[in-house]
C-alpha positions as CSV (number, residue, x, y, z in Angstrom):
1,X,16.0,-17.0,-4.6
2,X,13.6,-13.8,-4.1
3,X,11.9,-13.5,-0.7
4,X,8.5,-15.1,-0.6
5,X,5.6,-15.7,2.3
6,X,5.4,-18.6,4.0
7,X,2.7,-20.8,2.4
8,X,0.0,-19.9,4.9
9,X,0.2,-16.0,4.3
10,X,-0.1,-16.8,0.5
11,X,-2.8,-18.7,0.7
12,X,-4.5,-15.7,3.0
13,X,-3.2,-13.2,1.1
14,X,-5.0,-14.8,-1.9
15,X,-8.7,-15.8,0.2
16,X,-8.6,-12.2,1.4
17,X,-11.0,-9.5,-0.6
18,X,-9.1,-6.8,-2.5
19,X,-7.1,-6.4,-5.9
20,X,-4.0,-7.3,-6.1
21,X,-2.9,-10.4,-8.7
22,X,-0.6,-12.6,-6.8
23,X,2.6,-12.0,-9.1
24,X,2.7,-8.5,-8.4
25,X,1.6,-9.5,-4.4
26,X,5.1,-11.9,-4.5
27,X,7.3,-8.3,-6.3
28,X,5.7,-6.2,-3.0
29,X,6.9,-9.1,-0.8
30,X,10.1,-9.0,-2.3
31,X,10.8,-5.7,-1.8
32,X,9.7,-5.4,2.1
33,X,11.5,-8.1,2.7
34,X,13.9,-6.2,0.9
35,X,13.4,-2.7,2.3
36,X,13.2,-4.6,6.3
37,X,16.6,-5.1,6.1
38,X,17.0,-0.9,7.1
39,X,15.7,-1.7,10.7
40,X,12.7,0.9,10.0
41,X,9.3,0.2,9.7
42,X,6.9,-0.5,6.4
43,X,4.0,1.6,5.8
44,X,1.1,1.1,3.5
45,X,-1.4,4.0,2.5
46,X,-4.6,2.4,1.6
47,X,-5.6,-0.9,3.5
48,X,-9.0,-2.1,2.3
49,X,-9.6,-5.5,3.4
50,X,-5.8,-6.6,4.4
51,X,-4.9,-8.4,1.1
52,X,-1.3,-6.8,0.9
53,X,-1.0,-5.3,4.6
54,X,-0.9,-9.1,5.1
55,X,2.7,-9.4,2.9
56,X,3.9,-6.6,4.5
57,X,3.0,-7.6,7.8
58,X,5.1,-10.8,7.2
59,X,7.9,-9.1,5.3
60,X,8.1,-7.2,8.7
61,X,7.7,-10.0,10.8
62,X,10.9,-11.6,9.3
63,X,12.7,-8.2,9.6
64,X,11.9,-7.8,13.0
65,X,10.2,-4.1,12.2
66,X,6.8,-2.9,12.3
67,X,4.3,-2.6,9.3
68,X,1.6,0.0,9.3
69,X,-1.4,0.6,7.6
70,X,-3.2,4.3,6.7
71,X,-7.2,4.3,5.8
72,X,-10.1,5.7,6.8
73,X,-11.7,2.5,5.8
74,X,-14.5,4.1,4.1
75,X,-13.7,3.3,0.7
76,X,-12.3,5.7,-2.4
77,X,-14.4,6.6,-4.9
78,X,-14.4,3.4,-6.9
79,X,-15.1,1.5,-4.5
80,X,-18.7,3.4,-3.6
81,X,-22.4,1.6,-4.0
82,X,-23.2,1.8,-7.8
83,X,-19.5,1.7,-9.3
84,X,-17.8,-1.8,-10.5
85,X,-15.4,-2.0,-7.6
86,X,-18.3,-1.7,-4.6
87,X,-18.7,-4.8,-2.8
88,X,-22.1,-5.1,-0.7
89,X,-20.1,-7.0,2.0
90,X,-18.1,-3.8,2.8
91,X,-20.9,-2.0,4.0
92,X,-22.2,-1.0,7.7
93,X,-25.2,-2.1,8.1
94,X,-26.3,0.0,10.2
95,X,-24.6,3.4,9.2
96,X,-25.2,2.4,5.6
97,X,-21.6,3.4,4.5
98,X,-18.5,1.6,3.9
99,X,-16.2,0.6,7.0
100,X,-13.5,-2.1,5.8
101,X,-12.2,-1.7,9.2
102,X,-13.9,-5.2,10.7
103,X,-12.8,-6.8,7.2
104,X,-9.6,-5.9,7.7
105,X,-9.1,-7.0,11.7
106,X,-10.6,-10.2,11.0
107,X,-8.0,-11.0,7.9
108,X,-5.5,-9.7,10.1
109,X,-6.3,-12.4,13.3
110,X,-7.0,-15.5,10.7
111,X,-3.6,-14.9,9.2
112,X,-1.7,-14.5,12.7
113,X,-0.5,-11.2,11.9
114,X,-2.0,-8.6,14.5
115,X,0.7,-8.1,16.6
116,X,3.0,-7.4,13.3
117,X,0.9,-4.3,12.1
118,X,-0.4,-1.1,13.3
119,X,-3.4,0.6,11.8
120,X,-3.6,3.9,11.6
121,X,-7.6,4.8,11.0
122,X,-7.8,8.4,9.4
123,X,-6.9,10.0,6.1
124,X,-4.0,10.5,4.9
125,X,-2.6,13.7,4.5
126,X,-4.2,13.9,8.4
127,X,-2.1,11.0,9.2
128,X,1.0,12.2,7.7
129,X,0.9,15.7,8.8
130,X,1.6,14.4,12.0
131,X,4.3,11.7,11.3
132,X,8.0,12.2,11.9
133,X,9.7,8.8,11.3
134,X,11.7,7.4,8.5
135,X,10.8,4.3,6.4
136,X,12.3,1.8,4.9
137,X,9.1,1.3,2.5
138,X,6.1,3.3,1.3
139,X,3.5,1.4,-0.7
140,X,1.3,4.1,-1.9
141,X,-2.2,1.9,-2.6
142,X,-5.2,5.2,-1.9
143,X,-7.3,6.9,-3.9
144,X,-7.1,7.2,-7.8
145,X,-8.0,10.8,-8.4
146,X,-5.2,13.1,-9.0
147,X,-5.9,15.1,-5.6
148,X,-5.5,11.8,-3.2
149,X,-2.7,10.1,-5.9
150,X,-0.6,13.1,-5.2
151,X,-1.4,14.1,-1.4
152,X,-0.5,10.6,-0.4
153,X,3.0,10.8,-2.2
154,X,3.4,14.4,-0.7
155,X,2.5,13.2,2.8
156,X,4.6,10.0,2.6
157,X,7.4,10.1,0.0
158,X,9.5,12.7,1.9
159,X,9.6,9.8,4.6
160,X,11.3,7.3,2.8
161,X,15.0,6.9,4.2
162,X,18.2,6.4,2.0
163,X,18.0,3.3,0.5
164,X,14.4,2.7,1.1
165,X,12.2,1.6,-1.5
166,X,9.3,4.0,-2.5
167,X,6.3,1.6,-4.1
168,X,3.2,2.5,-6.3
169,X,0.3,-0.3,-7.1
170,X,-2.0,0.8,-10.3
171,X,0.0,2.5,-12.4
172,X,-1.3,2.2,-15.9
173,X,0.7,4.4,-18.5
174,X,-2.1,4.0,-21.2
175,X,-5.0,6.9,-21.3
176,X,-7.8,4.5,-21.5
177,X,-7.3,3.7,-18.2
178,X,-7.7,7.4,-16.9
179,X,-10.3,5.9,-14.2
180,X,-7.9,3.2,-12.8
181,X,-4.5,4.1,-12.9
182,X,-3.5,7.5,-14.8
183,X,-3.3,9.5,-11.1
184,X,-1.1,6.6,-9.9
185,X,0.9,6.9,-13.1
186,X,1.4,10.8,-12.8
187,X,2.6,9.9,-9.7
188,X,5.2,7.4,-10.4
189,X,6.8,9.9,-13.0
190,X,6.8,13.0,-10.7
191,X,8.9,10.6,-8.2
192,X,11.6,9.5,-11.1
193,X,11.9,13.4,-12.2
194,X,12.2,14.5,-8.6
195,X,15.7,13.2,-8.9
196,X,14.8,11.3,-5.3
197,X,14.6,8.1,-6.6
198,X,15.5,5.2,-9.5
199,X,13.6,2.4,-10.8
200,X,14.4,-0.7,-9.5
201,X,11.5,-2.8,-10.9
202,X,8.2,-2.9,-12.9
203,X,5.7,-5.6,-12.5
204,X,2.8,-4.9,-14.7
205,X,0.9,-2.5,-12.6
206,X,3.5,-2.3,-9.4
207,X,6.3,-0.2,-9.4
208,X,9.1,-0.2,-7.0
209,X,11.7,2.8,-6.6
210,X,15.1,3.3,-4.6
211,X,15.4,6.4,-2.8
212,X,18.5,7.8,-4.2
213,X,18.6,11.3,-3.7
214,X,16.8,14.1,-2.0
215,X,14.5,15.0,-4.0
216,X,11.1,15.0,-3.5
């Protein structure tokens, strides 16, 4: 039987804002629970609201590692006032921009998951510049444009252990979907012809990769 949450982090992953369809949600629990078995901790890059930091977060949990979470929690681009993805909710009202960061604490606490995660609040190549420890899993969730698509896997995918499972969310082989998933895409086929990792699964939009090699 493939790993799954517990019934009440389902049923919070699926009440919390965000994206994700549950079927891929279960393949990203699957392989944290998966990837926890290394001892080393999870990383996200691209929290939002909490929806799949609160998988991870109980992926870890059952591991007995840490899960960690990378955004500046002012929204990418598609996610900005007058563009489909913008939700009203996200925004401070009294700054007048995004900040997902109180969202995201508050899924965090209703679930029961705070002391499982740390957030780290900044961008990411910032973040990563400054990070020296392996991982078992990177989930590589940001921005869609080409420039943050390919700065997060620089910044992150060299930190993926042997054996650790590199993931990508939103990739969309087809051109139409140039907006939403082509960056993520690009990315995912740099990875395989790094000759660092191997596919180990597709489902629909989520990706999941072995490291298998050194490459990068």
């Amino acid at each position: 039987m493939p790993a799954a949450p517990t019934p009440k982090i389902l049923a919070a992953f699926e009440a919390a804002k965000g994206f994700m369809p549950t079927h891929e949600g279960l393949a990203l629990y699957e392989a944290a629970a998966e990837a926890g078995a290394l001892g080393l901790p999870l990383l996200e890059v691209g929290t939002y609201c909490g929806r799949s930091t609160l998988l991870l977060a109980d992926a870890a949990r059952g591991a007995g590692v840490t899960a960690l979470t990378v955004d500046h929690h002012r929204g990418s681009e598609e996610q900005q006032p007058g563009w489909d993805y913008h939700d009203p909710e996200t925004v401070d009202p009294e700054l007048g921009v995004m900040d997902t960061l109180p969202l995201f604490r508050r899924t965090l606490h209703h679930a029961g998951l705070e002391d499982h995660v740390i957030a780290l609040v900044g961008r990411s190549p910032q973040v990563a510049a400054v990070w020296n420890t392996p991982l078992a899993l990177v989930f590589i969730d940001g921005g869609h444009t080409d420039e943050h698509a390919n700065a997060d896997y620089e910044g992150w995918a060299p930190h993926v252990a042997e054996g650790g499972l590199l993931v990508i969310h939103d990739v969309f082989p087809e051109p139409a979907d140039e907006f939403t998933g082509q960056a993520p895409y690009r990315v995912y086929l740099r990875a395989l012809a790094s000759g660092g990792f191997t596919e180990v699964s597709a489902t629909d939009s989520l990706r999941v990769l072995r490291r298998t090699g050194k490459g990068v």
